[in-house]
N, C-alpha and C positions, 0 to 999 in steps of 0.2 A: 504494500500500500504506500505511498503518494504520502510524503510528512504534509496533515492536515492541520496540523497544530497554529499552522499562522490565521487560520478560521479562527479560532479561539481565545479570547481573552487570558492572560495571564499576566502574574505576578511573582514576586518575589516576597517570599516572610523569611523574618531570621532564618537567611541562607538556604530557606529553599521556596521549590516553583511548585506556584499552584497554577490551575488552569477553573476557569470559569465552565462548570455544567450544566449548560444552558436550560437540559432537562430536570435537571436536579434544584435546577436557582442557587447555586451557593458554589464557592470554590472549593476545589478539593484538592490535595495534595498529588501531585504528577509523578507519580509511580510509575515504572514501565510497563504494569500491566493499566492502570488506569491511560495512560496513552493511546496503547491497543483500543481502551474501551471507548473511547473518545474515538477515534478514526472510525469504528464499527459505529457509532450512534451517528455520527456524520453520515455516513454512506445509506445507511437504513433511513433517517427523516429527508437529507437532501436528496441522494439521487434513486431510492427505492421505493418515495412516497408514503413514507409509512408515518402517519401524524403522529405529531411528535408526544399527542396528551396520550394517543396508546402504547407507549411504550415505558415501562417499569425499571429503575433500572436501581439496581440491588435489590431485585422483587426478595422477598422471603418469604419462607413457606415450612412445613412440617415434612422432615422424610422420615418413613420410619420413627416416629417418634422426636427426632433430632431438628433442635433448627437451622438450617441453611439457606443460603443466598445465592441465586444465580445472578450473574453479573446484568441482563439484562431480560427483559420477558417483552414479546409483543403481543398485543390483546385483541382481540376482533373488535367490533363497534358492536358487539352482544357482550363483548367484557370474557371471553373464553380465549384462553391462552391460541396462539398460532405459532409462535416461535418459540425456543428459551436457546440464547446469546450466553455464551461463557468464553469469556477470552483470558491470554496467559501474555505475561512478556513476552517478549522478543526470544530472548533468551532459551526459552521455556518450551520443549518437544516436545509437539500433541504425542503424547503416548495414549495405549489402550486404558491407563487411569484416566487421564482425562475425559474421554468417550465412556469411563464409567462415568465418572463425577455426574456427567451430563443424561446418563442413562437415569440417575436417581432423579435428577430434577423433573427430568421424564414421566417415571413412575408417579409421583406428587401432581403432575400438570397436565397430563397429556396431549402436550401441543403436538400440530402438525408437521412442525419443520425444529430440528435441530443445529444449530450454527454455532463451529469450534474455530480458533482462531489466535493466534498467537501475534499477527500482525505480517508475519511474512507468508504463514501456511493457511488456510482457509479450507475448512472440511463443514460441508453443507449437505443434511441431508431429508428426506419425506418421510414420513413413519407411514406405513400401512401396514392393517394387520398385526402390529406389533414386530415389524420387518423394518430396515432400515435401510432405505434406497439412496446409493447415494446421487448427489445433486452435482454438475456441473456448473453449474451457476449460483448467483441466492437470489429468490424469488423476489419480485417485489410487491406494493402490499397488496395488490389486484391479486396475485397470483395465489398471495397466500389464503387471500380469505378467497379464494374458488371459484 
């Protein structure tokens, strides 16, 4: 991905950078993975259409008992999940953990499309059947809601 960060407000606090969450309303510290997450919420509101009030972004939810956070969720305009967004640093190899991580968020939402992402690597895919098709592309928001 394309350094999208000059889209985005940012700052500096004692010695370090924060970046303005335009969905969140509030700064947040610029982490390599929060980066990633920022580039994926740009690409999803500007160029995949997806409004930006449907989209969650540090949704949390019940797995198994436990609470966790998927980094971001997109929601139909009926309010039923279609995505769940989990991204990692740069740094960070989609391994088969990760595609767990994501499978739980799964299990708790059962959105249509799941989207892993580290900022270089990009694994998008369709659930059906509880089968997991992978995607050439990522859908945008027409596509998702069907």
């Amino acid at each position: 991905m394309e350094n999208l960060l000059q889209w985005f407000k940012t700052e500096e606090r004692e010695g370090r950078t924060y970046v303005f969450d335009p969905l969140r309303r509030r700064f947040v510290a610029l982490t390599p993975e929060e980066e990633v997450r920022q580039k994926v919420l740009y690409l999803l509101v500007k160029h995949l259409k997806v409004p930006a009030g449907l989209v969650a972004v540090e949704y949390s939810m019940k797995v198994n008992g436990l609470d966790k956070r998927a980094d971001a969720v997109v929601f139909g305009k009926e309010g039923h999940p279609l995505m769940v967004v989990e991204c990692k640093a740069s740094t960070v190899n989609l391994t088969e953990t990760v595609l767990e991580q994501v499978l739980r968020y799964y299990s708790a939402l059962h959105p249509q499309y799941l989207l892993l992402t580290n900022g270089m690597t990009v694994y998008c895919y369709k659930t059906e059947n509880q089968t997991l098709l992978p995607m050439d592309h990522i859908p945008d928001y027409d596509e998702m809601r069907g």
